[in-house]
PQR file with spaces between the fields and no chain letter, atoms N, CA, C, O and H, PARSE charges and radii, in Angstrom:
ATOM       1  N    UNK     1      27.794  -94.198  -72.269 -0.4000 1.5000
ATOM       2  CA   UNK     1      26.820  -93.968  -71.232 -0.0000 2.0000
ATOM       3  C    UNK     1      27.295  -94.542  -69.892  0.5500 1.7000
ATOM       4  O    UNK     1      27.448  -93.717  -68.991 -0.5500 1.4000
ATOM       5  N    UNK     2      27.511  -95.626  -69.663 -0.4000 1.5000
ATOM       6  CA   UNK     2      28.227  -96.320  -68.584 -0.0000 2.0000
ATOM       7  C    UNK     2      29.855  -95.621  -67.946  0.5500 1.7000
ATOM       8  O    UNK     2      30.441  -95.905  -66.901 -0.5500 1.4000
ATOM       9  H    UNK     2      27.387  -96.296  -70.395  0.4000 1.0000
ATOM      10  N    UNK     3      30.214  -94.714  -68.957 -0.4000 1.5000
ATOM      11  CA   UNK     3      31.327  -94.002  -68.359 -0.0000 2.0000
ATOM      12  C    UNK     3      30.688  -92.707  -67.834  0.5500 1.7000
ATOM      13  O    UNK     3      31.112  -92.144  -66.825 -0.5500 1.4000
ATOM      14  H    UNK     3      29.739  -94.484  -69.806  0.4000 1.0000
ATOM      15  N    UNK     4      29.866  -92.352  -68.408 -0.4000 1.5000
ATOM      16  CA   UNK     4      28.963  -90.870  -67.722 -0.0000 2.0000
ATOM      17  C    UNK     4      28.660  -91.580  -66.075  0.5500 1.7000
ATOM      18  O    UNK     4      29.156  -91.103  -65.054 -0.5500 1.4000
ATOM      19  H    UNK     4      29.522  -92.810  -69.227  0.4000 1.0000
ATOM      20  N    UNK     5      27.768  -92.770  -66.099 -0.4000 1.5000
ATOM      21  CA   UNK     5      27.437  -93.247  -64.968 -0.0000 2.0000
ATOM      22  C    UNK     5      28.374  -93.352  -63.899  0.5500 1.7000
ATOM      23  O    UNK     5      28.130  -92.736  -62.862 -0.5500 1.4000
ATOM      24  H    UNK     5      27.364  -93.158  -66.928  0.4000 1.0000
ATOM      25  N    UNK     6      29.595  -94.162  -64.010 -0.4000 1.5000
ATOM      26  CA   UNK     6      30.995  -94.279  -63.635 -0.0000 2.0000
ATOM      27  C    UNK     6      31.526  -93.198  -62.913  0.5500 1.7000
ATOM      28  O    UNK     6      31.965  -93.403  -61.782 -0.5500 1.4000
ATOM      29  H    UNK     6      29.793  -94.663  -64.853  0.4000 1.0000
ATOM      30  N    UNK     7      31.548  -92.044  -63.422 -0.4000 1.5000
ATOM      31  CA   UNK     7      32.061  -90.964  -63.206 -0.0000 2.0000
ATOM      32  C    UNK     7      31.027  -90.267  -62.314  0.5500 1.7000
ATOM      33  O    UNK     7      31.555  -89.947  -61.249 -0.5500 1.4000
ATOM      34  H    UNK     7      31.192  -91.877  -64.342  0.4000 1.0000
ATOM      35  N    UNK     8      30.135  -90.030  -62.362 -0.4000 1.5000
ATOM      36  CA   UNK     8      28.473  -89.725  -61.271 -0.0000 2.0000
ATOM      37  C    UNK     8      28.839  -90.540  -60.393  0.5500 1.7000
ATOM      38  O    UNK     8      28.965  -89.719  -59.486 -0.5500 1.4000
ATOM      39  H    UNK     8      29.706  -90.290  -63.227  0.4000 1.0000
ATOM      40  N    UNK     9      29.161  -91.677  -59.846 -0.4000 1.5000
ATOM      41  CA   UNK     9      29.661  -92.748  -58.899 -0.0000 2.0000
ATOM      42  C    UNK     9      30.655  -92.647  -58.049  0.5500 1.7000
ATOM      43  O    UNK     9      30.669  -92.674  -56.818 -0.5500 1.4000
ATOM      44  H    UNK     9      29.059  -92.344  -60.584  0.4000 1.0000
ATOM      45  N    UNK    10      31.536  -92.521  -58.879 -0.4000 1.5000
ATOM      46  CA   UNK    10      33.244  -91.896  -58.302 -0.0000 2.0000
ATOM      47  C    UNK    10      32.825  -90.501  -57.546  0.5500 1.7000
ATOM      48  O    UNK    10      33.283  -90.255  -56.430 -0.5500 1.4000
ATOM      49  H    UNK    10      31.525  -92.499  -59.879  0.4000 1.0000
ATOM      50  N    UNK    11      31.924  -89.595  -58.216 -0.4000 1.5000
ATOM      51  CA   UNK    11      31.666  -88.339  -57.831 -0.0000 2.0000
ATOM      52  C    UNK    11      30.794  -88.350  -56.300  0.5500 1.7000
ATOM      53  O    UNK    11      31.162  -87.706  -55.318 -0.5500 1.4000
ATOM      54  H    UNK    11      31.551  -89.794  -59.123  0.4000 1.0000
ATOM      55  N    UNK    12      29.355  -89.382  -56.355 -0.4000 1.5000
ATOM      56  CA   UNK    12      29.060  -89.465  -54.932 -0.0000 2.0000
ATOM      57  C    UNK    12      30.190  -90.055  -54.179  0.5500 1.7000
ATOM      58  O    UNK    12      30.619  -89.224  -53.379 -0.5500 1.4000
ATOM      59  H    UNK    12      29.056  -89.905  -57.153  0.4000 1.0000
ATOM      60  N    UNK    13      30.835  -91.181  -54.134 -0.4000 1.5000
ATOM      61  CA   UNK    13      31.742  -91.884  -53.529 -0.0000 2.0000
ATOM      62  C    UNK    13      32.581  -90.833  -52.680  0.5500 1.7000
ATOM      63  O    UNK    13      32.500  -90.670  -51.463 -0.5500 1.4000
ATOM      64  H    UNK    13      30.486  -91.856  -54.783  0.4000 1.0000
ATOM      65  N    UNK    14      33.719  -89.893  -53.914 -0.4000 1.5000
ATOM      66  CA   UNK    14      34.000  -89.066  -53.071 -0.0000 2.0000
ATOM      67  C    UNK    14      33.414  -88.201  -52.346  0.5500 1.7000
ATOM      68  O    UNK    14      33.937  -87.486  -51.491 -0.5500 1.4000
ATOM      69  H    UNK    14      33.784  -90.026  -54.903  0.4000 1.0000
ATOM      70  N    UNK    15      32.401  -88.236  -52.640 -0.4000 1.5000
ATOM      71  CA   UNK    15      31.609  -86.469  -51.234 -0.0000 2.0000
ATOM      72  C    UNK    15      31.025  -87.417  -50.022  0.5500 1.7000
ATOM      73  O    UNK    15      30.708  -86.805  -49.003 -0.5500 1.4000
ATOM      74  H    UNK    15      31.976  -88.817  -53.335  0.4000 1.0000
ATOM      75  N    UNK    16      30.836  -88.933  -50.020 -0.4000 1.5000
ATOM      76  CA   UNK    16      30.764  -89.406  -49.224 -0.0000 2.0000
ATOM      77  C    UNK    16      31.938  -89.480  -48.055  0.5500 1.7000
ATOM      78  O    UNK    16      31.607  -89.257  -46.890 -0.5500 1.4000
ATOM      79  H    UNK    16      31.093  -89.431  -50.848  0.4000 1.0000
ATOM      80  N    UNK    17      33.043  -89.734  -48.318 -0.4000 1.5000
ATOM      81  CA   UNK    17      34.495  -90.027  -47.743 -0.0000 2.0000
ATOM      82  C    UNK    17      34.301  -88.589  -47.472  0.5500 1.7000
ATOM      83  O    UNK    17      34.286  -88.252  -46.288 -0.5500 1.4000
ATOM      84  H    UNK    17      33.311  -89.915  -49.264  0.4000 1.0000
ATOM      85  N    UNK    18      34.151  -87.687  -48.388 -0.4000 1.5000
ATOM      86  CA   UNK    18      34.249  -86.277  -47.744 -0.0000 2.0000
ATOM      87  C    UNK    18      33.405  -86.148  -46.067  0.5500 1.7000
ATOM      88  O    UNK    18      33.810  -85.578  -45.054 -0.5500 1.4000
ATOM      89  H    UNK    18      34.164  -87.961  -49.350  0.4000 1.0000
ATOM      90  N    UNK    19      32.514  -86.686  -46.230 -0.4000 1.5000
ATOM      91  CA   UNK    19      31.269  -86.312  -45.261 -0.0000 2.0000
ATOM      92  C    UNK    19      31.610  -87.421  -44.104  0.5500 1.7000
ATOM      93  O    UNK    19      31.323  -87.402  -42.907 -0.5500 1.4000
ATOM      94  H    UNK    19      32.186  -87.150  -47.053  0.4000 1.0000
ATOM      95  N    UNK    20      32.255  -88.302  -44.804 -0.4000 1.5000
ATOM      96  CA   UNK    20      32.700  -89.110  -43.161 -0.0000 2.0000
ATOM      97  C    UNK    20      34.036  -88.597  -43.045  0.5500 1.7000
ATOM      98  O    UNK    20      34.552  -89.337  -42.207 -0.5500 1.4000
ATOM      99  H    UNK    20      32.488  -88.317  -45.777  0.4000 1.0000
ATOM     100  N    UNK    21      34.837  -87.804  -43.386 -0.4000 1.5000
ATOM     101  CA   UNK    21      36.086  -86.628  -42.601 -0.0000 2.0000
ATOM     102  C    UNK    21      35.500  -86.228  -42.371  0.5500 1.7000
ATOM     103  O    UNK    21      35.283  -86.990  -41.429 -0.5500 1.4000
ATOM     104  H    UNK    21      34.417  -87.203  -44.066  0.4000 1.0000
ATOM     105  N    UNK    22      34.295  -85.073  -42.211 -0.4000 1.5000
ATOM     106  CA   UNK    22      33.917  -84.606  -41.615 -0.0000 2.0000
ATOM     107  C    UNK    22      32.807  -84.635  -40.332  0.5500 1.7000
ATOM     108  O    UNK    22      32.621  -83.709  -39.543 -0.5500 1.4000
ATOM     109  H    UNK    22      34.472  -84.454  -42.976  0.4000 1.0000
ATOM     110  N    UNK    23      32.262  -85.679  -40.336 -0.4000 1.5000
ATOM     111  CA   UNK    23      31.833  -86.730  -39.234 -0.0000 2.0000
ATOM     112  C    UNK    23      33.039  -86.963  -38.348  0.5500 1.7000
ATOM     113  O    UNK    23      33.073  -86.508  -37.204 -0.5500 1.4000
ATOM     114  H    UNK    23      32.413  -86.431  -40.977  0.4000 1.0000
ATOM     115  N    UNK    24      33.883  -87.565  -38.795 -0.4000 1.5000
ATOM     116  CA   UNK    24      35.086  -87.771  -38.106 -0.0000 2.0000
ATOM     117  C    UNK    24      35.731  -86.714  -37.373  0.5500 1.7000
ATOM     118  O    UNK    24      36.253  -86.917  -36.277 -0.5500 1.4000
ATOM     119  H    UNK    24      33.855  -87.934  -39.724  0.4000 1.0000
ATOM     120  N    UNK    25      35.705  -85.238  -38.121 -0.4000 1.5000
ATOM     121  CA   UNK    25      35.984  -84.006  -37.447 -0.0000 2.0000
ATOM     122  C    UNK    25      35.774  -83.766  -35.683  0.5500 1.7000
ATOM     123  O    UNK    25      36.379  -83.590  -34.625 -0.5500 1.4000
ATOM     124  H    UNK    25      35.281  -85.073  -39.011  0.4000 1.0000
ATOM     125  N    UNK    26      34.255  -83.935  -36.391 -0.4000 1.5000
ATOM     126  CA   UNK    26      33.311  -83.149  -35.620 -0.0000 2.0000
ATOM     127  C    UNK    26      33.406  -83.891  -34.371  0.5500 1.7000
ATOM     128  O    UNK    26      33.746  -83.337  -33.325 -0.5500 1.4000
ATOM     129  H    UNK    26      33.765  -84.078  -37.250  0.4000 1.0000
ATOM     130  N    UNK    27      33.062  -85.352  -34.463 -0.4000 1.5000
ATOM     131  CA   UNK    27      33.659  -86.387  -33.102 -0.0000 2.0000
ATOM     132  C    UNK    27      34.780  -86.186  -32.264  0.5500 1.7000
ATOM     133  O    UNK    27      34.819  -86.128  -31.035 -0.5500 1.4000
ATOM     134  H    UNK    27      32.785  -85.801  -35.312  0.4000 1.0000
ATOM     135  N    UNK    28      36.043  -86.047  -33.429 -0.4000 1.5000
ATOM     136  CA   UNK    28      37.187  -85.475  -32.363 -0.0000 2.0000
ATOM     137  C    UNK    28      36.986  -83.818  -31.815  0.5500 1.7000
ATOM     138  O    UNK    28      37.844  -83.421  -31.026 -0.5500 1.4000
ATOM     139  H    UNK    28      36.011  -86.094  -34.427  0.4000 1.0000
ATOM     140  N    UNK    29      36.190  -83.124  -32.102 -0.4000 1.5000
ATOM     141  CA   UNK    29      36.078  -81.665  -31.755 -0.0000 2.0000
ATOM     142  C    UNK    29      34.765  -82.319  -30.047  0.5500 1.7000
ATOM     143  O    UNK    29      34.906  -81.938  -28.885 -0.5500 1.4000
ATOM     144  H    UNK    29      35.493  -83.447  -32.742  0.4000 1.0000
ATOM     145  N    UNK    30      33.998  -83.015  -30.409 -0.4000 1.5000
ATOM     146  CA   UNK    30      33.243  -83.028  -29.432 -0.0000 2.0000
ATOM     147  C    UNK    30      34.501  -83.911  -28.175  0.5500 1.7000
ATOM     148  O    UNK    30      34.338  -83.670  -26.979 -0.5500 1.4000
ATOM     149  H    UNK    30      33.884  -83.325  -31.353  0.4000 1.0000
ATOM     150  N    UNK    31      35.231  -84.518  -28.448 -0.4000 1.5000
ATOM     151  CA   UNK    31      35.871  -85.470  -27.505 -0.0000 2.0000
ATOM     152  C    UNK    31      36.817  -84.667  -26.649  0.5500 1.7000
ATOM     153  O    UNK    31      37.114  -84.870  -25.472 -0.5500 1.4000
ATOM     154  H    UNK    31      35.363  -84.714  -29.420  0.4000 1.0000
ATOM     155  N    UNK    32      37.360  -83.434  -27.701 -0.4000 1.5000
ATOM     156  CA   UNK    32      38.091  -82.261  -26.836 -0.0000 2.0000
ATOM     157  C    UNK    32      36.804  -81.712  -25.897  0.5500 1.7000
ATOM     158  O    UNK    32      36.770  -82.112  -24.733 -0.5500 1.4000
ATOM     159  H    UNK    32      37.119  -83.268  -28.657  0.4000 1.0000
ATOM     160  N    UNK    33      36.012  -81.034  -26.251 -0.4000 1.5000
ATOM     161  CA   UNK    33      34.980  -80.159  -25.647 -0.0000 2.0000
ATOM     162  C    UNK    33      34.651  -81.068  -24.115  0.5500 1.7000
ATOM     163  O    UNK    33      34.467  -80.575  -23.002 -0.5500 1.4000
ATOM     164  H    UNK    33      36.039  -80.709  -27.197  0.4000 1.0000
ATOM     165  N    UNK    34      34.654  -82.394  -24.464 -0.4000 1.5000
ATOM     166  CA   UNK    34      34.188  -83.381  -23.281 -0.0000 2.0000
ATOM     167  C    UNK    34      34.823  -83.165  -22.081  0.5500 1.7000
ATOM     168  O    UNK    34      34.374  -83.016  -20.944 -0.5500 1.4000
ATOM     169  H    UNK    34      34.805  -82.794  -25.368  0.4000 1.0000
ATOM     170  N    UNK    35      36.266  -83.175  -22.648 -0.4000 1.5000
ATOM     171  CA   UNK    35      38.194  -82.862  -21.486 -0.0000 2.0000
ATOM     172  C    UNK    35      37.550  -81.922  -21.437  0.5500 1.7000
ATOM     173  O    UNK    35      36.692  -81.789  -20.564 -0.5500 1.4000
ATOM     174  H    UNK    35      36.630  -83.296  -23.571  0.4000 1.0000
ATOM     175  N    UNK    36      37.799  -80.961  -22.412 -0.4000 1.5000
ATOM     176  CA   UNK    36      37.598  -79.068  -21.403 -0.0000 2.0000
ATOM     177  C    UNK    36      36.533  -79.301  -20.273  0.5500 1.7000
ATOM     178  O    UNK    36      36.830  -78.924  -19.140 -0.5500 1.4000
ATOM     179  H    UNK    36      38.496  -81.069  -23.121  0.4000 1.0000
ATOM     180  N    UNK    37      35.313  -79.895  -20.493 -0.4000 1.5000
ATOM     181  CA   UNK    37      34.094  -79.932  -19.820 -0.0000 2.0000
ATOM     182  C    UNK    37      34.782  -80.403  -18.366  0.5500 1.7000
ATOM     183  O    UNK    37      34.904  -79.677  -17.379 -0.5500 1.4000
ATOM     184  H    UNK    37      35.071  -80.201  -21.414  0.4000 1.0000
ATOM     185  N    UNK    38      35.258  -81.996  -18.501 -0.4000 1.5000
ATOM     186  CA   UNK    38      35.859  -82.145  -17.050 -0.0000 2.0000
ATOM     187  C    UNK    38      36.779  -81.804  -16.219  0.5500 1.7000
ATOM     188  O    UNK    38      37.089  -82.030  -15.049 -0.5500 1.4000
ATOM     189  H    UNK    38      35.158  -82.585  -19.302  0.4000 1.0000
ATOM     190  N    UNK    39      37.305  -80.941  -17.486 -0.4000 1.5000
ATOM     191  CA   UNK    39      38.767  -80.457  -16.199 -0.0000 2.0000
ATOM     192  C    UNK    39      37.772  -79.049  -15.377  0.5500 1.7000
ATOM     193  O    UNK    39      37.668  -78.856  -14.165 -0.5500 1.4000
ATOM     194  H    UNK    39      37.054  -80.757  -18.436  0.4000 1.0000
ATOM     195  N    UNK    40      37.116  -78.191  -16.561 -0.4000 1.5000
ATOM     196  CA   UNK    40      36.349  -77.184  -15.757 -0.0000 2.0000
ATOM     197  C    UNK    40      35.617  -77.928  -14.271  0.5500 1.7000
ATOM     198  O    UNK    40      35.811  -77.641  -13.089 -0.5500 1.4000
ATOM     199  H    UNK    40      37.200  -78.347  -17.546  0.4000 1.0000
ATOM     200  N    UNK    41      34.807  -78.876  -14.834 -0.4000 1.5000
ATOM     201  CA   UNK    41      34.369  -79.720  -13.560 -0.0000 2.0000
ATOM     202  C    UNK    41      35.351  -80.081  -12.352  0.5500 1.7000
ATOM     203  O    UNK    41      34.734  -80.405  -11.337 -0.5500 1.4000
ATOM     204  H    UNK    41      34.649  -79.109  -15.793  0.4000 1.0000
ATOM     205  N    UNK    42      36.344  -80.092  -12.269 -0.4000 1.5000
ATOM     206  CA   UNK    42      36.853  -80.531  -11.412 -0.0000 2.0000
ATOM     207  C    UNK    42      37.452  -79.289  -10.863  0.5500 1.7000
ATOM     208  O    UNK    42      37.430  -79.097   -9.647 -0.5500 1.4000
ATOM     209  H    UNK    42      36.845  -79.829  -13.093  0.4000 1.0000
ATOM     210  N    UNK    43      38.072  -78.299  -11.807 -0.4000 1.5000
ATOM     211  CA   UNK    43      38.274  -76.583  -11.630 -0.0000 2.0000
ATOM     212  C    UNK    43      37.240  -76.082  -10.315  0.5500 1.7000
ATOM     213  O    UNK    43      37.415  -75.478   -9.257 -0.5500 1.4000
ATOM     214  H    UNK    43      38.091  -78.455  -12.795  0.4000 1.0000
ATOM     215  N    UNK    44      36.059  -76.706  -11.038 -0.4000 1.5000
ATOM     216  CA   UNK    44      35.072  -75.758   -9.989 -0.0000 2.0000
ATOM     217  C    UNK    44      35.072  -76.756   -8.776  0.5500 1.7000
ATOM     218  O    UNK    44      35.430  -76.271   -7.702 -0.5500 1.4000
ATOM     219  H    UNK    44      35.917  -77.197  -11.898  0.4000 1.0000
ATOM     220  N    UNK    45      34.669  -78.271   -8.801 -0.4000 1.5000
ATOM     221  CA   UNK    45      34.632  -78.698   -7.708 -0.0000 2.0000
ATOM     222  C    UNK    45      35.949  -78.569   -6.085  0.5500 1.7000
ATOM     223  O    UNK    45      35.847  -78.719   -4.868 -0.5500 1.4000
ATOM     224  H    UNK    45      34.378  -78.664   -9.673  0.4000 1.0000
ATOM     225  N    UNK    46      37.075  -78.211   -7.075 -0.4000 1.5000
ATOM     226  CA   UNK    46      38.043  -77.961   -5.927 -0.0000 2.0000
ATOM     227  C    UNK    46      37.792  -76.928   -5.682  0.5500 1.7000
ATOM     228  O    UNK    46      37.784  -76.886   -4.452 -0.5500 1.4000
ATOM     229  H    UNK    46      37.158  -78.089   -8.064  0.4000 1.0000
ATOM     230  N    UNK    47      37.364  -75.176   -6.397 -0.4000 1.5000
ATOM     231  CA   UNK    47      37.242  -74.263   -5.694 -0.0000 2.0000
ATOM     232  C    UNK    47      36.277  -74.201   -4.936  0.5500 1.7000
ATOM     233  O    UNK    47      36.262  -73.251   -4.153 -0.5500 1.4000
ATOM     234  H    UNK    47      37.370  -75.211   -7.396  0.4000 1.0000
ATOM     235  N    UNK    48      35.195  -75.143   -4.907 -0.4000 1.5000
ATOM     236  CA   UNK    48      33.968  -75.073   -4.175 -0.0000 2.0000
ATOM     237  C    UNK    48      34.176  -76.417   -2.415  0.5500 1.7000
ATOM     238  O    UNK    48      33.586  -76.706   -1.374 -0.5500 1.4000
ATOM     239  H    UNK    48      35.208  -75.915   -5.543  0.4000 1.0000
ATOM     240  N    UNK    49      34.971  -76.639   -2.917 -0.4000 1.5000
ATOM     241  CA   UNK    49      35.758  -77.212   -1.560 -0.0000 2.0000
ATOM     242  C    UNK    49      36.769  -76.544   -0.654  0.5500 1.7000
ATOM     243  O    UNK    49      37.257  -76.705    0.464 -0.5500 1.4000
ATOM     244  H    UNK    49      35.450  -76.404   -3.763  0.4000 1.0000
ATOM     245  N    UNK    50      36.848  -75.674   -1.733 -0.4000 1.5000
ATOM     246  CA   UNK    50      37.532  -74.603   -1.229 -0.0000 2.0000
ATOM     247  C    UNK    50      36.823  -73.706   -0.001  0.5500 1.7000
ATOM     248  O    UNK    50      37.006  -73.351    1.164 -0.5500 1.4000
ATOM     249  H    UNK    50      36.452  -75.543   -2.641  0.4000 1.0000
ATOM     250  N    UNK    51      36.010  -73.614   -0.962 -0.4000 1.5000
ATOM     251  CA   UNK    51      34.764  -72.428   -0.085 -0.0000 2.0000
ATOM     252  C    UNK    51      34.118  -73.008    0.764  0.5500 1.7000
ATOM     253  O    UNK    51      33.622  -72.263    1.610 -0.5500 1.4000
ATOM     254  H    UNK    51      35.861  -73.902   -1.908  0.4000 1.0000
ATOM     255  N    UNK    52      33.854  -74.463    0.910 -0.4000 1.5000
ATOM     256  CA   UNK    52      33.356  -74.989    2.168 -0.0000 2.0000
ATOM     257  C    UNK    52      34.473  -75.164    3.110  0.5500 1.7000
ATOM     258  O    UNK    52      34.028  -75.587    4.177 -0.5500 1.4000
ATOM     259  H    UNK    52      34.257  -75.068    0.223  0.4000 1.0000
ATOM     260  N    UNK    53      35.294  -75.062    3.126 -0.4000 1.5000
ATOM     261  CA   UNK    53      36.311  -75.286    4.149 -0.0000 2.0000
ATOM     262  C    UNK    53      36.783  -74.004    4.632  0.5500 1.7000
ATOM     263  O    UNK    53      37.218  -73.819    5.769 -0.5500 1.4000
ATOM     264  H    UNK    53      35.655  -74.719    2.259  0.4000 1.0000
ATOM     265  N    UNK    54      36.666  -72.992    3.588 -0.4000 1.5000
ATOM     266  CA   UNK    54      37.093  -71.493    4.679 -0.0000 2.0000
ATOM     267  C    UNK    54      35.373  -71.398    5.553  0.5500 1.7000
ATOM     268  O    UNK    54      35.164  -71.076    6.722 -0.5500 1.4000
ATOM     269  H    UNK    54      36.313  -73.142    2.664  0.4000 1.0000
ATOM     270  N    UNK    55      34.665  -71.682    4.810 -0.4000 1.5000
ATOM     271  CA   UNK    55      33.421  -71.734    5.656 -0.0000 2.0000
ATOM     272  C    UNK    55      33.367  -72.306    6.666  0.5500 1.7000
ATOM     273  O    UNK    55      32.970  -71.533    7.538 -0.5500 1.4000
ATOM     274  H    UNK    55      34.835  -71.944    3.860  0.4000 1.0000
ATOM     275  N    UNK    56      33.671  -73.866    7.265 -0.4000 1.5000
ATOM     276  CA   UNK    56      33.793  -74.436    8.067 -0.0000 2.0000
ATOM     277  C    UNK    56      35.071  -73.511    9.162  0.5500 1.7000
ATOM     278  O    UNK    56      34.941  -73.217   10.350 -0.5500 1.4000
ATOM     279  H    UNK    56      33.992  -74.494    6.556  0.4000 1.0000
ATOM     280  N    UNK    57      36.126  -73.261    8.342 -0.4000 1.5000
ATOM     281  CA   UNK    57      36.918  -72.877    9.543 -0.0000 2.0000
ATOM     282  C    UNK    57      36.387  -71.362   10.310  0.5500 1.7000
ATOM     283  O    UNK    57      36.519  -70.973   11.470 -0.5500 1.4000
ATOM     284  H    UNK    57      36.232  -73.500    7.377  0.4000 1.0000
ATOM     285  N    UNK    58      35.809  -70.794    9.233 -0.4000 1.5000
ATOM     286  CA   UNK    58      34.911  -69.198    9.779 -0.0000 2.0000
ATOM     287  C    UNK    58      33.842  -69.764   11.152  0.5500 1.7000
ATOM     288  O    UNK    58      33.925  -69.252   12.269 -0.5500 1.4000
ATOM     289  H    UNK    58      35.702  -71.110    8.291  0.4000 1.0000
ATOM     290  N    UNK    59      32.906  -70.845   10.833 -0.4000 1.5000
ATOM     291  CA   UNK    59      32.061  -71.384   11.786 -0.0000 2.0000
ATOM     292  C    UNK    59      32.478  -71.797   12.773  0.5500 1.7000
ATOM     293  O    UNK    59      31.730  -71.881   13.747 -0.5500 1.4000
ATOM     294  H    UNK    59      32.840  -71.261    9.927  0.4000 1.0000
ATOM     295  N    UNK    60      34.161  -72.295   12.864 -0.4000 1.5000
ATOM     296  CA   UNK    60      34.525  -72.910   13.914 -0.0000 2.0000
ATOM     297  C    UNK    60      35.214  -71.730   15.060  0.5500 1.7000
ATOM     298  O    UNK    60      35.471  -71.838   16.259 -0.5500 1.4000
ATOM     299  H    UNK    60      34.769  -72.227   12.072  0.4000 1.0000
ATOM     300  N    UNK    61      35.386  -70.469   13.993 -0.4000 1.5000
ATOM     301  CA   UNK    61      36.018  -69.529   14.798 -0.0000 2.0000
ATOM     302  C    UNK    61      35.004  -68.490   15.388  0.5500 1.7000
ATOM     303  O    UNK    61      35.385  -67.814   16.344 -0.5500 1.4000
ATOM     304  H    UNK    61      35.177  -70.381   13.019  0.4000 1.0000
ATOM     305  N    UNK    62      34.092  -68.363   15.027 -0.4000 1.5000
ATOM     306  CA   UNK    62      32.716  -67.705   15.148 -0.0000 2.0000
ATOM     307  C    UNK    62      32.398  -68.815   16.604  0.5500 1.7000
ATOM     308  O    UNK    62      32.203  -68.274   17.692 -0.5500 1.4000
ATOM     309  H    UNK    62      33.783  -68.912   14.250  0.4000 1.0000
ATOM     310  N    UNK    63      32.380  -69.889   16.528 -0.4000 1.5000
ATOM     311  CA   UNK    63      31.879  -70.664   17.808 -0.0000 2.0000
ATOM     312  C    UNK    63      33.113  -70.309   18.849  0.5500 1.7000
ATOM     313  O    UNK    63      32.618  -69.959   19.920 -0.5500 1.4000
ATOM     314  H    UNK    63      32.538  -70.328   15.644  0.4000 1.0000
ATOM     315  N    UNK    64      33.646  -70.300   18.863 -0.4000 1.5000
ATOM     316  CA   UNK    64      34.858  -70.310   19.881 -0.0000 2.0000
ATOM     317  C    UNK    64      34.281  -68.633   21.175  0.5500 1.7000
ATOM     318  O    UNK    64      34.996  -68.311   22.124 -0.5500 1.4000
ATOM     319  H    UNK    64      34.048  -70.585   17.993  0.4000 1.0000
């Protein structure tokens, strides 16, 4: 009986370790997604500096 038990034990044990690889996965999948997130962020913030500065130079040539 105690080896039936044993073995039910070993059996959660491993699907536990299973479930923290896969915890573990999922963390490094969110830590990429984070980078993609800021490089896009910064993607857009330079093109949008972009666009204020042809703007500014359009306003400055429009005043002239």
């Amino acid at each position: 009986m105690t080896h039936s038990v044993d073995g039910k034990v070993m059996g959660v044990d491993d699907r536990v370790r299973g479930v923290e690889r896969q915890v573990q996965d999922v963390r490094n999948d969110m830590q990429n997604v984070r980078g993609d997130v800021q490089e896009i962020g910064k993607h857009i913030s330079s093109r949008v500096q972009g666009v204020d500065e042809n703007l500014d130079q359009a306003d400055r040539s429009l005043s002239c």
